[in-house]
mmCIF file as Biopython writes it, N, C-alpha, C and O atoms, coordinates in Angstrom:
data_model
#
loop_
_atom_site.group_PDB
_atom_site.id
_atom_site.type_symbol
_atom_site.label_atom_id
_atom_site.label_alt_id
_atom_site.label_comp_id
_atom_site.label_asym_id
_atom_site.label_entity_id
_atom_site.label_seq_id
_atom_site.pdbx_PDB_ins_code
_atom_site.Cartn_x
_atom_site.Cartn_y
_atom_site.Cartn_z
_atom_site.occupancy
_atom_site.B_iso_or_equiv
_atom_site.auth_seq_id
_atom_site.auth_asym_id
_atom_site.pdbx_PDB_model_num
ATOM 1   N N  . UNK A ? 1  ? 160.618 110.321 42.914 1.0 0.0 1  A 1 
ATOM 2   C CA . UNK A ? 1  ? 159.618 111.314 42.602 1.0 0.0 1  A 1 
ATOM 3   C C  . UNK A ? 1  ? 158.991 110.938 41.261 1.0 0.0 1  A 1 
ATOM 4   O O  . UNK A ? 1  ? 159.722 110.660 40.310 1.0 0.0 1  A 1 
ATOM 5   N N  . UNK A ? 2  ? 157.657 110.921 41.154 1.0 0.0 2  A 1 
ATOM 6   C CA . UNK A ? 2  ? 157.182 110.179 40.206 1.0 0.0 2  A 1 
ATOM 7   C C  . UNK A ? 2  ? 156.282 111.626 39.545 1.0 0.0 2  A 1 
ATOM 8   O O  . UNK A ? 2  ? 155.416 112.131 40.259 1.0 0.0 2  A 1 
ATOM 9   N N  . UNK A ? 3  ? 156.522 112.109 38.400 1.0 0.0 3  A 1 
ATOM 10  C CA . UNK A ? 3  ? 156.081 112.806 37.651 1.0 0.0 3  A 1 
ATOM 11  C C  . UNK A ? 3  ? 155.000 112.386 36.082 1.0 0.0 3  A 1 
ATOM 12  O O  . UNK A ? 3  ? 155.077 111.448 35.288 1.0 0.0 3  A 1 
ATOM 13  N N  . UNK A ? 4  ? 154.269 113.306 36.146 1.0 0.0 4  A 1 
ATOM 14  C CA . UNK A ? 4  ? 152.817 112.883 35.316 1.0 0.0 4  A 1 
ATOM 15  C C  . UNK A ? 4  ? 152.932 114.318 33.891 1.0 0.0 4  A 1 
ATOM 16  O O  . UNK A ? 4  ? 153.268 115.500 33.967 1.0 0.0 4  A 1 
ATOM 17  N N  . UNK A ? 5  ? 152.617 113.727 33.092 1.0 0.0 5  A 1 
ATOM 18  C CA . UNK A ? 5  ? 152.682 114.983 31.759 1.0 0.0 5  A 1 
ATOM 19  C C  . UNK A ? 5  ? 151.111 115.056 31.686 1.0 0.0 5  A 1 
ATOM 20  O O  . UNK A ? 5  ? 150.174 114.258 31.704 1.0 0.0 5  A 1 
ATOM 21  N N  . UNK A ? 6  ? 151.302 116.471 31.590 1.0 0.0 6  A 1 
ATOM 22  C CA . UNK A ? 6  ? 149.556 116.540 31.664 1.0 0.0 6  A 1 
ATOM 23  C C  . UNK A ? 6  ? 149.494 117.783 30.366 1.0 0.0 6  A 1 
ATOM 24  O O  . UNK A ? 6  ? 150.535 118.394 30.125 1.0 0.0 6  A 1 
ATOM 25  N N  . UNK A ? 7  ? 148.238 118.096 29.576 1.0 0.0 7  A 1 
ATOM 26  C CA . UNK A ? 7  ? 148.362 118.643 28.170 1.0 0.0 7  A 1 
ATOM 27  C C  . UNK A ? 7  ? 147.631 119.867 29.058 1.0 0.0 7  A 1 
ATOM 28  O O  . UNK A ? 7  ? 146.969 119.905 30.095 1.0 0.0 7  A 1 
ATOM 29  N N  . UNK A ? 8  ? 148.145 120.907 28.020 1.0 0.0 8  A 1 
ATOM 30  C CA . UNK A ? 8  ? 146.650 121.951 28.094 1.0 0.0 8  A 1 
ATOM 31  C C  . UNK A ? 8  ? 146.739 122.768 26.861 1.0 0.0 8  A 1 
ATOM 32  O O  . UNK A ? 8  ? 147.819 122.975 26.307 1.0 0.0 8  A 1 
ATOM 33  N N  . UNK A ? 9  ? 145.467 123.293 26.374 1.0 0.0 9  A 1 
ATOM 34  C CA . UNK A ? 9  ? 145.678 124.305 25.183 1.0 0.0 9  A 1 
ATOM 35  C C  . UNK A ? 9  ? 146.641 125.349 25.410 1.0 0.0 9  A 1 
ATOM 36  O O  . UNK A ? 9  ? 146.996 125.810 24.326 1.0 0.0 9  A 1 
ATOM 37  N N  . UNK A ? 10 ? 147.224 125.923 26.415 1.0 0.0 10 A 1 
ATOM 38  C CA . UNK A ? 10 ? 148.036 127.110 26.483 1.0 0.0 10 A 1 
ATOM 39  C C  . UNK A ? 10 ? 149.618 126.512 26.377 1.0 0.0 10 A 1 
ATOM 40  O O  . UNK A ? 10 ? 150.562 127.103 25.853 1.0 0.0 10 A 1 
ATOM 41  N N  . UNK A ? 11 ? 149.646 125.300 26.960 1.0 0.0 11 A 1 
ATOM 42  C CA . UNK A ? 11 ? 151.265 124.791 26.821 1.0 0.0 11 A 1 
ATOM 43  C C  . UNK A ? 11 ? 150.808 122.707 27.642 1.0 0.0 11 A 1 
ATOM 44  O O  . UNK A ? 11 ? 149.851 122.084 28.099 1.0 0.0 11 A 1 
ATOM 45  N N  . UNK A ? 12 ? 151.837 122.570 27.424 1.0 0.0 12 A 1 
ATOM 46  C CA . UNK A ? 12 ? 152.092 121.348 29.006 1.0 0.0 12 A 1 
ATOM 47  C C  . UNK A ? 12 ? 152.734 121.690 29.698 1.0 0.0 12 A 1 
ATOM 48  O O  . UNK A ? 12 ? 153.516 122.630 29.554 1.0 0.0 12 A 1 
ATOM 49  N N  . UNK A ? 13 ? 152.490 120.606 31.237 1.0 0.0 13 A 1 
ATOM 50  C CA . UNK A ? 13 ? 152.864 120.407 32.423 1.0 0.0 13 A 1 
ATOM 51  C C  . UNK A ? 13 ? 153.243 118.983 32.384 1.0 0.0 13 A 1 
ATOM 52  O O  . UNK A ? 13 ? 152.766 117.924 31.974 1.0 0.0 13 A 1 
ATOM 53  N N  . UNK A ? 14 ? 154.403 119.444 33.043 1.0 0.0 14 A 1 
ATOM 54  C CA . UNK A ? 14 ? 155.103 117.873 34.121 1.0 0.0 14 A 1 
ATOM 55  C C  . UNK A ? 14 ? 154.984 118.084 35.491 1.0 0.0 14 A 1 
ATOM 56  O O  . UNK A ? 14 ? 156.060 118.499 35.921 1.0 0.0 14 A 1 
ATOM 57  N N  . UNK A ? 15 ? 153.856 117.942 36.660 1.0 0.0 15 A 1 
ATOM 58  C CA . UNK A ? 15 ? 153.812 118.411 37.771 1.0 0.0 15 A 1 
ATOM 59  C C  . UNK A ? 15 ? 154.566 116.540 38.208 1.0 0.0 15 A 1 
ATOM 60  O O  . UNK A ? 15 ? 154.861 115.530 37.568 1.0 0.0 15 A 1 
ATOM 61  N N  . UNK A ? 16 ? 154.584 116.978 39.608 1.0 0.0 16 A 1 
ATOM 62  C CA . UNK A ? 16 ? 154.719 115.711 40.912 1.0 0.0 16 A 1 
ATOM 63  C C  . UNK A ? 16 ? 153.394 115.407 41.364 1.0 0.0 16 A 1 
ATOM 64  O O  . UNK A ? 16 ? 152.510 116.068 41.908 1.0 0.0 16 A 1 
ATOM 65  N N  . UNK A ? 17 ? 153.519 114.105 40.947 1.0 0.0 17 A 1 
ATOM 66  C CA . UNK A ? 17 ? 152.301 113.038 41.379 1.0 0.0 17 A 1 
ATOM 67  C C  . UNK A ? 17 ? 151.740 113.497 42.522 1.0 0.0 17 A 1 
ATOM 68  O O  . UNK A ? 17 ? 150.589 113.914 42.395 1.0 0.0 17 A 1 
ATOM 69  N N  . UNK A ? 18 ? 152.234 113.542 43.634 1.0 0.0 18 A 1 
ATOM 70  C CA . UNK A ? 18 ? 152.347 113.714 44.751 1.0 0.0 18 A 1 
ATOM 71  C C  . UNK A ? 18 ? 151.497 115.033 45.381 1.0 0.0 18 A 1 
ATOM 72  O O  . UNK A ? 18 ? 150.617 115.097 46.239 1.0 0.0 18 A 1 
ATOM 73  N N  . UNK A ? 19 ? 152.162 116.043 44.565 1.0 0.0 19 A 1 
ATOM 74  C CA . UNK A ? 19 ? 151.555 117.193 44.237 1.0 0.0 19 A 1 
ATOM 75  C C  . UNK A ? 19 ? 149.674 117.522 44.301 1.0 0.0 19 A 1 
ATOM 76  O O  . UNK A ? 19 ? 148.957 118.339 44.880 1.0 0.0 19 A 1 
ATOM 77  N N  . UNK A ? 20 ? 149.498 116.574 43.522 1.0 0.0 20 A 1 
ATOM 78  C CA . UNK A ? 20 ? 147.991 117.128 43.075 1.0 0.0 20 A 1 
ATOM 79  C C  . UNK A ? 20 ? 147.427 116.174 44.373 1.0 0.0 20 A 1 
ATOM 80  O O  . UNK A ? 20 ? 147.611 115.088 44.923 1.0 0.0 20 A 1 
ATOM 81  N N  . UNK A ? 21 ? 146.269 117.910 44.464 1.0 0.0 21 A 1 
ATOM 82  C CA . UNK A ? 21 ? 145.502 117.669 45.422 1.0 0.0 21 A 1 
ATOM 83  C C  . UNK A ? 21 ? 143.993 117.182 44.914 1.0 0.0 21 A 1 
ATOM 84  O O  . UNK A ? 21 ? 143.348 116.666 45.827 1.0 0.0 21 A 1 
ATOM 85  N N  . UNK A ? 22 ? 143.542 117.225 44.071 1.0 0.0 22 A 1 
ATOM 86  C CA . UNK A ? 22 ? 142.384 116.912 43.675 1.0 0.0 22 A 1 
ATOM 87  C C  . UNK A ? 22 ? 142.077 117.197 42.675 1.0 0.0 22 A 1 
ATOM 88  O O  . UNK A ? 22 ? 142.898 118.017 42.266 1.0 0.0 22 A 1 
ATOM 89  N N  . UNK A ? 23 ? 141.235 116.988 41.860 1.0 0.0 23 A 1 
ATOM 90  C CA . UNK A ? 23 ? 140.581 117.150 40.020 1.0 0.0 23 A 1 
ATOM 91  C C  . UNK A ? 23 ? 138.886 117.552 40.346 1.0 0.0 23 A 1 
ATOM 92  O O  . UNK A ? 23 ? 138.130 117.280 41.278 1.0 0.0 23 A 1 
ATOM 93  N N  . UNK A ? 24 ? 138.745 118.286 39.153 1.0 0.0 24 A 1 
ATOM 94  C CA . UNK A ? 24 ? 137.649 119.089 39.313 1.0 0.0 24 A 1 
ATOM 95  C C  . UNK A ? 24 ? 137.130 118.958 37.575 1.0 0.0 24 A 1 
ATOM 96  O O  . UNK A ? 24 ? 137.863 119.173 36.610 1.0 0.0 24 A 1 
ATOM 97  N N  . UNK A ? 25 ? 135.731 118.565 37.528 1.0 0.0 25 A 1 
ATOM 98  C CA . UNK A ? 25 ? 135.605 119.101 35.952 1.0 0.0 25 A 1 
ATOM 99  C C  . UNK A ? 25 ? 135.664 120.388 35.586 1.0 0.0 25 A 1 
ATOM 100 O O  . UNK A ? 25 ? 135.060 121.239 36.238 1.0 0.0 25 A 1 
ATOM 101 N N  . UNK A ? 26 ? 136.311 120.665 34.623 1.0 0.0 26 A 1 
ATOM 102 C CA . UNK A ? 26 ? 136.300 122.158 34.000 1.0 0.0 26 A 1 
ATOM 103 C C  . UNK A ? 26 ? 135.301 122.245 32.450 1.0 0.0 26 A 1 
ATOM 104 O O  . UNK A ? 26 ? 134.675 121.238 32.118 1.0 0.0 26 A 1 
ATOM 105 N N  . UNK A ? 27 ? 135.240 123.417 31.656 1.0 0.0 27 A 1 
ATOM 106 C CA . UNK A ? 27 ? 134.650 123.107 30.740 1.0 0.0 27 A 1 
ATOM 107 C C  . UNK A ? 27 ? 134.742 122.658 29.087 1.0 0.0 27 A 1 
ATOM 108 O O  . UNK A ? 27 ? 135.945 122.917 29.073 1.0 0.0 27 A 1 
ATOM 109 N N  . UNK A ? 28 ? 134.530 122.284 27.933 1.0 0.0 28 A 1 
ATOM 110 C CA . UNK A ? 28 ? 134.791 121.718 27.168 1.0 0.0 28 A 1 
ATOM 111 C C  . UNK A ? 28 ? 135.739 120.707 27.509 1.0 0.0 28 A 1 
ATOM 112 O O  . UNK A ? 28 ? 136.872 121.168 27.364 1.0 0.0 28 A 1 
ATOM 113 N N  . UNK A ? 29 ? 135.753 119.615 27.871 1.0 0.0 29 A 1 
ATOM 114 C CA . UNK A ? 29 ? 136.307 119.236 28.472 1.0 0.0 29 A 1 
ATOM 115 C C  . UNK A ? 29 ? 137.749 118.753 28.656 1.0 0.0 29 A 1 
ATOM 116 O O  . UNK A ? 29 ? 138.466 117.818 28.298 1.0 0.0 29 A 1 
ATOM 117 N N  . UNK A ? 30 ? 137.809 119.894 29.413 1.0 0.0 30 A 1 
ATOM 118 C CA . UNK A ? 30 ? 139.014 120.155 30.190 1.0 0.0 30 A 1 
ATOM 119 C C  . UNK A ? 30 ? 138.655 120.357 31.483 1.0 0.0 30 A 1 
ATOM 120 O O  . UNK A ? 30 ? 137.557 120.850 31.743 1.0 0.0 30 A 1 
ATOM 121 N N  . UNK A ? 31 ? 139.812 119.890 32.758 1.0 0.0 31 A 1 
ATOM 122 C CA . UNK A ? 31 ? 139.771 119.310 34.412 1.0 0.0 31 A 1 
ATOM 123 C C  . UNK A ? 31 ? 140.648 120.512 34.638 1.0 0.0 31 A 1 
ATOM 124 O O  . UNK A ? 31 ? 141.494 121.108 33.972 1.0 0.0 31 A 1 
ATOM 125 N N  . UNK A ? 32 ? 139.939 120.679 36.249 1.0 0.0 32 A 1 
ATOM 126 C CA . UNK A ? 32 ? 141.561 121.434 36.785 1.0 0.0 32 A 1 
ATOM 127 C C  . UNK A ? 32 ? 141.606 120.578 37.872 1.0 0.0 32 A 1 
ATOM 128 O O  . UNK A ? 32 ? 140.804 120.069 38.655 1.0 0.0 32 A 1 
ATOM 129 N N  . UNK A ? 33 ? 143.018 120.581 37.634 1.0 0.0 33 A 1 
ATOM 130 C CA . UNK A ? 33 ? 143.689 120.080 38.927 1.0 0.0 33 A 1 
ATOM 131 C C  . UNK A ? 33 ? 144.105 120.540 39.978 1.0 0.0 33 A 1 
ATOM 132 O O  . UNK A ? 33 ? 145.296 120.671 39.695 1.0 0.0 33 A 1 
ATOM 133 N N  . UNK A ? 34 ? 144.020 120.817 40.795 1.0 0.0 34 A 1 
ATOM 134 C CA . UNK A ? 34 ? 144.513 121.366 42.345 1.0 0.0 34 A 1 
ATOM 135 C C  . UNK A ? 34 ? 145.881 120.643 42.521 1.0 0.0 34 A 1 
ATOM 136 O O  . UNK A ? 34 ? 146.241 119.480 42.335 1.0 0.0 34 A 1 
ATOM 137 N N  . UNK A ? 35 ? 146.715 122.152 43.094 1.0 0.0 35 A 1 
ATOM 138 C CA . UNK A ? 35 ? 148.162 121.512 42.866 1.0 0.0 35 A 1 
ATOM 139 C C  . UNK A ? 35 ? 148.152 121.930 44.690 1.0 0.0 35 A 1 
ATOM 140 O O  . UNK A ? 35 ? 147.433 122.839 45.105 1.0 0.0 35 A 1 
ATOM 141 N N  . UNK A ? 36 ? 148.990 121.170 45.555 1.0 0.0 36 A 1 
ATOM 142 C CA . UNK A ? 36 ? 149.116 121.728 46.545 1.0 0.0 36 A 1 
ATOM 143 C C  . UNK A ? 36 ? 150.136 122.550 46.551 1.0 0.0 36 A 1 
ATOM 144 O O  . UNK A ? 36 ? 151.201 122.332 45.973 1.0 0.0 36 A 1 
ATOM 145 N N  . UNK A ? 37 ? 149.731 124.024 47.525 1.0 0.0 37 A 1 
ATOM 146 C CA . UNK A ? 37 ? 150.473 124.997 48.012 1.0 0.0 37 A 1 
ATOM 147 C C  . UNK A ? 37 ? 150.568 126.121 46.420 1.0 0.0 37 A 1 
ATOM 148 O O  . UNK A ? 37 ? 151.303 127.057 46.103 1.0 0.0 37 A 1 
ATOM 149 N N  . UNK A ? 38 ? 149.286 125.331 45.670 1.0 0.0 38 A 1 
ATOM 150 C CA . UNK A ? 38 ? 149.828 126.823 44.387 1.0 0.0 38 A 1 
ATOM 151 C C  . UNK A ? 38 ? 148.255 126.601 43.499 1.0 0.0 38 A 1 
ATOM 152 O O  . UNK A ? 38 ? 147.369 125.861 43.926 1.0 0.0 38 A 1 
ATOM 153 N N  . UNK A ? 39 ? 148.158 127.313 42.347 1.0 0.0 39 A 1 
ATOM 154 C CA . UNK A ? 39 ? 146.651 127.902 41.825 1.0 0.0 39 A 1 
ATOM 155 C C  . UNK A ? 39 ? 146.633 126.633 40.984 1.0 0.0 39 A 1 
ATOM 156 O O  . UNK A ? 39 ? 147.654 126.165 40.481 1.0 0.0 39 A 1 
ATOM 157 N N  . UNK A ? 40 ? 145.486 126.131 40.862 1.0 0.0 40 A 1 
ATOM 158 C CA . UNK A ? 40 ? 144.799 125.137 40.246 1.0 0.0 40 A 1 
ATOM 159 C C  . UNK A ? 40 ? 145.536 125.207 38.362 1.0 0.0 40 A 1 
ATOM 160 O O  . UNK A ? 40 ? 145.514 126.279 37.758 1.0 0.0 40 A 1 
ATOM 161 N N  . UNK A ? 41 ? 146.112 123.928 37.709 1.0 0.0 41 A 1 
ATOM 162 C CA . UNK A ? 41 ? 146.210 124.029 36.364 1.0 0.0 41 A 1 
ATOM 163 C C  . UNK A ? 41 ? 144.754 123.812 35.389 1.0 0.0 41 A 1 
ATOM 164 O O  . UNK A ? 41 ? 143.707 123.932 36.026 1.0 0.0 41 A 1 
ATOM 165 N N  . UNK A ? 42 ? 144.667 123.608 34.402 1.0 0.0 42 A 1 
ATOM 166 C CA . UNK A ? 42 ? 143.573 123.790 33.426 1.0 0.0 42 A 1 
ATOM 167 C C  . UNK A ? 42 ? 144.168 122.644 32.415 1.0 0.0 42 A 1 
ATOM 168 O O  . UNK A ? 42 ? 145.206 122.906 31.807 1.0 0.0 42 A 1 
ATOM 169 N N  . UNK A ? 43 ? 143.545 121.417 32.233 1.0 0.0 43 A 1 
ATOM 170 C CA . UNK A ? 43 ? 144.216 120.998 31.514 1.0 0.0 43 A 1 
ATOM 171 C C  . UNK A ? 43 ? 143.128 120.243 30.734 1.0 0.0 43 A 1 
ATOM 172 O O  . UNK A ? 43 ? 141.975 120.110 31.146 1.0 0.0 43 A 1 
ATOM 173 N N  . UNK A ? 44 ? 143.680 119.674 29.358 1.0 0.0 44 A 1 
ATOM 174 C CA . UNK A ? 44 ? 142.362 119.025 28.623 1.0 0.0 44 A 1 
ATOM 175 C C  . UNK A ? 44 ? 142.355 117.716 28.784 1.0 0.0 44 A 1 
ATOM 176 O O  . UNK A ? 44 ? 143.404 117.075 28.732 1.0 0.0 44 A 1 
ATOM 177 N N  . UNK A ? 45 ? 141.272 117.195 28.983 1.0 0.0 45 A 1 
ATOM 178 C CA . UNK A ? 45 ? 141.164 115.301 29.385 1.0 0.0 45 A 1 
ATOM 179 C C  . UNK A ? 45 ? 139.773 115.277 30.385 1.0 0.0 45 A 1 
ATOM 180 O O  . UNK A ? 45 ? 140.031 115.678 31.520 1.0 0.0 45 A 1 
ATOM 181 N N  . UNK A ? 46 ? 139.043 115.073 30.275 1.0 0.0 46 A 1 
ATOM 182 C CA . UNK A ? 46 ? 138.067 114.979 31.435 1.0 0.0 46 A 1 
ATOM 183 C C  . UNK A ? 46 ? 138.803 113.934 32.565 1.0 0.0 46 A 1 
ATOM 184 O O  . UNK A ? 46 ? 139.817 113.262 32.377 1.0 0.0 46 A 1 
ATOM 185 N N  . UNK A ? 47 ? 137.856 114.020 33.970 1.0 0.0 47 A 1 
ATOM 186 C CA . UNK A ? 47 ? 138.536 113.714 35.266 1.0 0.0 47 A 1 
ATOM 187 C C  . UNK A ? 47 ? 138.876 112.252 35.154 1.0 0.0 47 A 1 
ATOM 188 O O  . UNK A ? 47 ? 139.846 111.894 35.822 1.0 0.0 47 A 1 
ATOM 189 N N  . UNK A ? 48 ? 138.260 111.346 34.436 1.0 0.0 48 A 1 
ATOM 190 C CA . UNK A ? 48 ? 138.510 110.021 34.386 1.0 0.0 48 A 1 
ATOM 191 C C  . UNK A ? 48 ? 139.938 109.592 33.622 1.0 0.0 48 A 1 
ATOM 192 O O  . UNK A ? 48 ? 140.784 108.814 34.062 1.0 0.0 48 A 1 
ATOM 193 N N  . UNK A ? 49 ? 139.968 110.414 32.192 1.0 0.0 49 A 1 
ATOM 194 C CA . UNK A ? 49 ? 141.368 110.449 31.898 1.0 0.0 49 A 1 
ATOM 195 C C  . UNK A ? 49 ? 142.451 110.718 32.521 1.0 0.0 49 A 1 
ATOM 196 O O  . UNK A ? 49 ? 143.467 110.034 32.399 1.0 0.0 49 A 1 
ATOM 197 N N  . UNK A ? 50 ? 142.336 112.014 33.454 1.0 0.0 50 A 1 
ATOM 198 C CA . UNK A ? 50 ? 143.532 112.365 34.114 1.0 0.0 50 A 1 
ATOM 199 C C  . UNK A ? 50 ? 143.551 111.194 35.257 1.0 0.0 50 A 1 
ATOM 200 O O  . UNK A ? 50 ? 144.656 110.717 35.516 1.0 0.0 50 A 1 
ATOM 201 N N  . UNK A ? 51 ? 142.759 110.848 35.744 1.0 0.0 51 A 1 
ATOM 202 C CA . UNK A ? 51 ? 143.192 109.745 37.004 1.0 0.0 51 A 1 
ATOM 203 C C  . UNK A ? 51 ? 143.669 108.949 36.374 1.0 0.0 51 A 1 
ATOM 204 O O  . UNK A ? 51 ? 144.466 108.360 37.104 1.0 0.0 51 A 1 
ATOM 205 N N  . UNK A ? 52 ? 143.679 108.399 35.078 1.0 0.0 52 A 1 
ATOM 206 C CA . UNK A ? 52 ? 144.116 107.376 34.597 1.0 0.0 52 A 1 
ATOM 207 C C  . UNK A ? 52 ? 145.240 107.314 34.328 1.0 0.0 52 A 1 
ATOM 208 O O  . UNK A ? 52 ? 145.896 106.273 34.307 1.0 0.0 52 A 1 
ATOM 209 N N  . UNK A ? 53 ? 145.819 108.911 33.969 1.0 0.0 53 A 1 
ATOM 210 C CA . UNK A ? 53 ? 147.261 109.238 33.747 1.0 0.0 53 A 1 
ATOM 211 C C  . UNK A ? 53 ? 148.167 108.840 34.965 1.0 0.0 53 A 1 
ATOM 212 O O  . UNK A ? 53 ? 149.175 108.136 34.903 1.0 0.0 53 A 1 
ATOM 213 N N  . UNK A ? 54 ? 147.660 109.382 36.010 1.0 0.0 54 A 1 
ATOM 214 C CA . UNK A ? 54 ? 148.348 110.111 37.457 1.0 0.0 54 A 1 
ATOM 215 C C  . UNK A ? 54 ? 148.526 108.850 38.084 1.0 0.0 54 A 1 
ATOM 216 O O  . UNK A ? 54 ? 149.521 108.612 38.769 1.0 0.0 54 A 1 
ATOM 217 N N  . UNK A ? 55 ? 147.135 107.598 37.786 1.0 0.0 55 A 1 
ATOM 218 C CA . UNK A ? 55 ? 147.423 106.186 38.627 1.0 0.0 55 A 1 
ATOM 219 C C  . UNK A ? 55 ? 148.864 105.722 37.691 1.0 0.0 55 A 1 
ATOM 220 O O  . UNK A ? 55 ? 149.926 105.292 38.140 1.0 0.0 55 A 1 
ATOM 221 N N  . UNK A ? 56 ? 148.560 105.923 36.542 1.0 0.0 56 A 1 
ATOM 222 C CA . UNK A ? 56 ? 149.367 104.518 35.846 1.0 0.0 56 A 1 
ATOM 223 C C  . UNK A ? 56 ? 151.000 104.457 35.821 1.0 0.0 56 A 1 
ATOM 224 O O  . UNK A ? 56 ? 151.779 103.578 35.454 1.0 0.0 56 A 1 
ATOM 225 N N  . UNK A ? 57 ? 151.204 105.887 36.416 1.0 0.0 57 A 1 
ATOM 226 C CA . UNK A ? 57 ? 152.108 106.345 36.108 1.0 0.0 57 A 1 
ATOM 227 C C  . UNK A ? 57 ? 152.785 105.465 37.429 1.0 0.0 57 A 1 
ATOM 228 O O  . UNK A ? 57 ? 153.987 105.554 37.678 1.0 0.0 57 A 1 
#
């Protein structure tokens, strides 16, 4: 199980790679991510950063 640290102004997340269903721009930039089977996170990095996280990992 391959897990990704992802930031946000309210706290961090360690979701499952696997997990995310898709990235969305959000604003100032910050993305949400679509988690499957639960409510989208909010996190800061625009969409190119976070793919970059989620591949490299």
């Amino acid at each position: 199980m391959k897990f990704v640290h992802l930031e946000s102004r309210g706290g961090n997340y360690m979701v499952v790679a696997q997990n995310i269903a898709w990235l969305r721009s959000g604003e100032n930039g910050q993305t949400n991510v679509g988690m499957v089977g639960g409510s989208p996170l909010l996190v800061t990095g625009t969409i190119e950063e976070i793919a970059q996280k989620i591949s490299a990992q």
